[in-house]
C-alpha positions in Angstrom: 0.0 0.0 0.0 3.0 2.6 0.9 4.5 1.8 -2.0 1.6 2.5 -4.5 0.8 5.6 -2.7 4.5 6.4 -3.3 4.2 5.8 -6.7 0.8 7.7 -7.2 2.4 10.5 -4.9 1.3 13.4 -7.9 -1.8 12.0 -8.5 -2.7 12.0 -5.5 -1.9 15.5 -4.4 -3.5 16.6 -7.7 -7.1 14.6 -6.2 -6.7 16.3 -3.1 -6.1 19.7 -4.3 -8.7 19.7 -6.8 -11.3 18.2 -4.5 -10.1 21.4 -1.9 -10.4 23.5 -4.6 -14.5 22.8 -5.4 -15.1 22.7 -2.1 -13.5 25.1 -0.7 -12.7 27.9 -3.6 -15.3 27.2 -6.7 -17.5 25.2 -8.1 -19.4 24.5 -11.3 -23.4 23.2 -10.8 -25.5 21.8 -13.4 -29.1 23.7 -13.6 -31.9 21.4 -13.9 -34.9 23.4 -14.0 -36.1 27.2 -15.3 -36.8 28.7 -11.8 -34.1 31.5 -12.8 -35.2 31.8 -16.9 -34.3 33.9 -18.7 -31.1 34.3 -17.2 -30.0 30.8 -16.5 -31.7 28.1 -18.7 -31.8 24.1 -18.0 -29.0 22.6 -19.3 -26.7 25.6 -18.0 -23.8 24.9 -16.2 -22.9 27.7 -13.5 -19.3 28.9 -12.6 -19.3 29.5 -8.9 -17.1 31.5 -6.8 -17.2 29.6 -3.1 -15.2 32.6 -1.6 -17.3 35.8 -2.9 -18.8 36.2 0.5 -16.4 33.6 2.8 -14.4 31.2 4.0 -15.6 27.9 5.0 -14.2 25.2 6.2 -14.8 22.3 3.0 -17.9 20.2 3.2 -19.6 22.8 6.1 -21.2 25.6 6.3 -19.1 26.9 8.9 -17.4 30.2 8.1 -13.7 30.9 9.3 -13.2 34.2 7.7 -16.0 36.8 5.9 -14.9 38.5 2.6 -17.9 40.2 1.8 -21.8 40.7 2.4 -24.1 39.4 0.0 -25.5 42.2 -2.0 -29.3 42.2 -4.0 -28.9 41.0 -7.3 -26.7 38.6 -6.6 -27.3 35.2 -8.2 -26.6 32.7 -5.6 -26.5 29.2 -4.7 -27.4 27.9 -1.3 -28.7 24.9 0.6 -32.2 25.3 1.2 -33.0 25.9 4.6 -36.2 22.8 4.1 -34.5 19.5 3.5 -31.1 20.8 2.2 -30.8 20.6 -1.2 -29.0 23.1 -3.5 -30.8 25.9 -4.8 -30.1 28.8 -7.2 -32.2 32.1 -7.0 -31.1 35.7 -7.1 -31.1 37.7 -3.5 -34.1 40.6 -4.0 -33.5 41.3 0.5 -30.7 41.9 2.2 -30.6 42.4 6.3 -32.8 45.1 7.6 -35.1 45.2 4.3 -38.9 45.0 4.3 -40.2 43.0 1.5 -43.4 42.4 0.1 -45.3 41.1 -2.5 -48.5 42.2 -4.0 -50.2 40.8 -7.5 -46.9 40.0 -8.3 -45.5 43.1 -7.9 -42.7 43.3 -5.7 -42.1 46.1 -3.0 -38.8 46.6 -1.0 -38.2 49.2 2.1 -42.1 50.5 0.5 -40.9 51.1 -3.0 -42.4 49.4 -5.6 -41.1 47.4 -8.4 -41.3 48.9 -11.8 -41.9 47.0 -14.7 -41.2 47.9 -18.1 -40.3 46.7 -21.9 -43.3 43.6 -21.3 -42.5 41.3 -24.6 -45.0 38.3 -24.3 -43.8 34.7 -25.9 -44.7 31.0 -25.2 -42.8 29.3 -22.6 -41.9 25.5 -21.9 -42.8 24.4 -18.4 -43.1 20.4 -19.0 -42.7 18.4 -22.0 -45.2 19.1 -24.6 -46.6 22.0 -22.3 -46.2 25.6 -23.0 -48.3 28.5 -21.6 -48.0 32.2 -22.0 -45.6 34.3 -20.6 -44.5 38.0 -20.1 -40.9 38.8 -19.8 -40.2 43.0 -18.7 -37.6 44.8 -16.9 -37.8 44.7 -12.6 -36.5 47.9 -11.7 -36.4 48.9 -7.7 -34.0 49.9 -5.2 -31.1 50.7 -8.0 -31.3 47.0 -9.3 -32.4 46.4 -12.9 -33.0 42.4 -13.7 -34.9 41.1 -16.7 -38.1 38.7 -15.0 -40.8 36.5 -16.2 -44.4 35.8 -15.2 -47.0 33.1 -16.0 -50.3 34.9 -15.7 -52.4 31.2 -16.5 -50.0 29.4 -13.8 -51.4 29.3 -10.1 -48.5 30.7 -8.1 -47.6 32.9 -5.0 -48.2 36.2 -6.4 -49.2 38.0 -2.7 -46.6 38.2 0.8 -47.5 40.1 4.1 -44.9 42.5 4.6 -41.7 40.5 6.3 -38.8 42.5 7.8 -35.6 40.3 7.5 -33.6 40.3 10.2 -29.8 40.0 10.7 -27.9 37.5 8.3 -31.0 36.9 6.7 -31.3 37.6 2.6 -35.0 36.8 0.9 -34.4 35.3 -2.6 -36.3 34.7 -5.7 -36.6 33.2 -8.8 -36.5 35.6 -12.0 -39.2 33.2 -13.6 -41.5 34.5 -10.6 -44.4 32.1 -10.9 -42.6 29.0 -11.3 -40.1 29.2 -8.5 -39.8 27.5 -4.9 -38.1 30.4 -3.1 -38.5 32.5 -0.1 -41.9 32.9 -0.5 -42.3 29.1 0.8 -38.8 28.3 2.2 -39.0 31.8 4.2 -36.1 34.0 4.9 -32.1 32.1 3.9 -29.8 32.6 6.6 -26.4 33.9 5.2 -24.3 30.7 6.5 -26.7 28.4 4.0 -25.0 31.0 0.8 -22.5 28.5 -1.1 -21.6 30.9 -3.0 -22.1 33.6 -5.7 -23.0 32.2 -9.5 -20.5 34.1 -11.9 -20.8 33.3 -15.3 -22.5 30.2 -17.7 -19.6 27.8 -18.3 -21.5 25.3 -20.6 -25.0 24.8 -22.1 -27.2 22.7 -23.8 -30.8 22.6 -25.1 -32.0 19.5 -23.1 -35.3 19.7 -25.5 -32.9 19.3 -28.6 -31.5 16.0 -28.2 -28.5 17.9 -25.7 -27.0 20.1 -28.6 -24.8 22.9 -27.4 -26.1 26.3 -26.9 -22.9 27.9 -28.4 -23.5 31.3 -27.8 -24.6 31.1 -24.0 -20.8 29.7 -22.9 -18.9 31.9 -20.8 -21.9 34.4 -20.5 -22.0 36.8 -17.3 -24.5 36.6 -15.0 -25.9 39.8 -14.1 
């Protein structure tokens, strides 16, 4: 055993320090489903950067140094605070905010979300399934993000006015009324943030037998 670890010595340092490396520095995440459309689509793959906000020690959540304080309109990942599993959703609350949300309109410290440049299309949300949709410009609080809404979908589109309270960031999808976000899941403390999603690595157009989606690789995500 010693002596094939001697003889694997480099491979095995290059294991270890890649494995530290997505754990502990950045990551790339597949995106299975259109919660964030139109920014990320399925079949992106997301360039993470694990140390936009902190430190943690690999494999935890535990934080050993902050770097910075998640800002809105960042699009990040985190583990969601019901059962765990990794979500991706773009911080519209930040600590000390009052959110609300009223016939889909959202409203943050009483200013209300503007919406302009409303294009309507056709949208995929199963196989074989496609409903109408409205895509416009979300302005509020000095943030501009392109959204969608469903008006045939039953969704969320109403929240009581909910003050966050330290550490505690309120995110949503951009495809508003097919999203599983703070609306349900509540308020995300800041130790559950993974990370902040940079740019698209790879994509491809599951619905067309996987073929690449040249012009969406290496796009930023704004």
């Amino acid at each position: 055993m010693r002596a094939w670890i001697r003889s694997n010595r480099g491979f095995l340092l290059f294991l270890a320090g890649f494995l530290f490396f997505r754990t502990a520095v950045a990551d790339w995440n597949p995106v299975p489903t259109g919660s964030m459309r139109p920014a990320i689509l399925e079949g992106d793959v997301v360039w993470v950067e694990r140390v936009a906000y902190d430190w943690k020690v690999p494999l935890t959540n535990f934080s050993l140094q902050r770097v910075a304080d998640p800002q809105r309109g960042d699009v990040v990942v985190f583990d969601s605070p019901a059962d765990g599993s990794r979500l991706i959703k773009r911080i519209v609350g930040v600590p000390g905010d009052r959110i609300e949300l009223r016939n889909d309109v959202l409203i943050v410290n009483g200013e209300r979300a503007r919406y302009s440049n409303a294009t309507a299309l056709e949208e995929w949300v199963a196989p074989g399934v496609q409903v109408p949709a409205i895509r416009s410009t979300e302005s509020v609080q000095g943030q501009q993000r392109v959204v969608q809404h469903l008006p045939g979908v039953a969704a969320r589109r109403d929240l009581a006015p909910l003050t966050l309270g330290p550490d505690q960031f309120f995110m949503m999808g951009d495809n508003r009324d097919n999203s599983f976000d703070s609306r349900f899941l509540g308020p995300v403390d800041r130790r559950l943030i993974n990370g902040r999603a940079r740019r698209i690595l790879v994509s491809a157009d599951l619905a067309d037998h996987w073929l690449p989606r040249w012009h969406r690789i290496g796009a930023r995500l704004e």
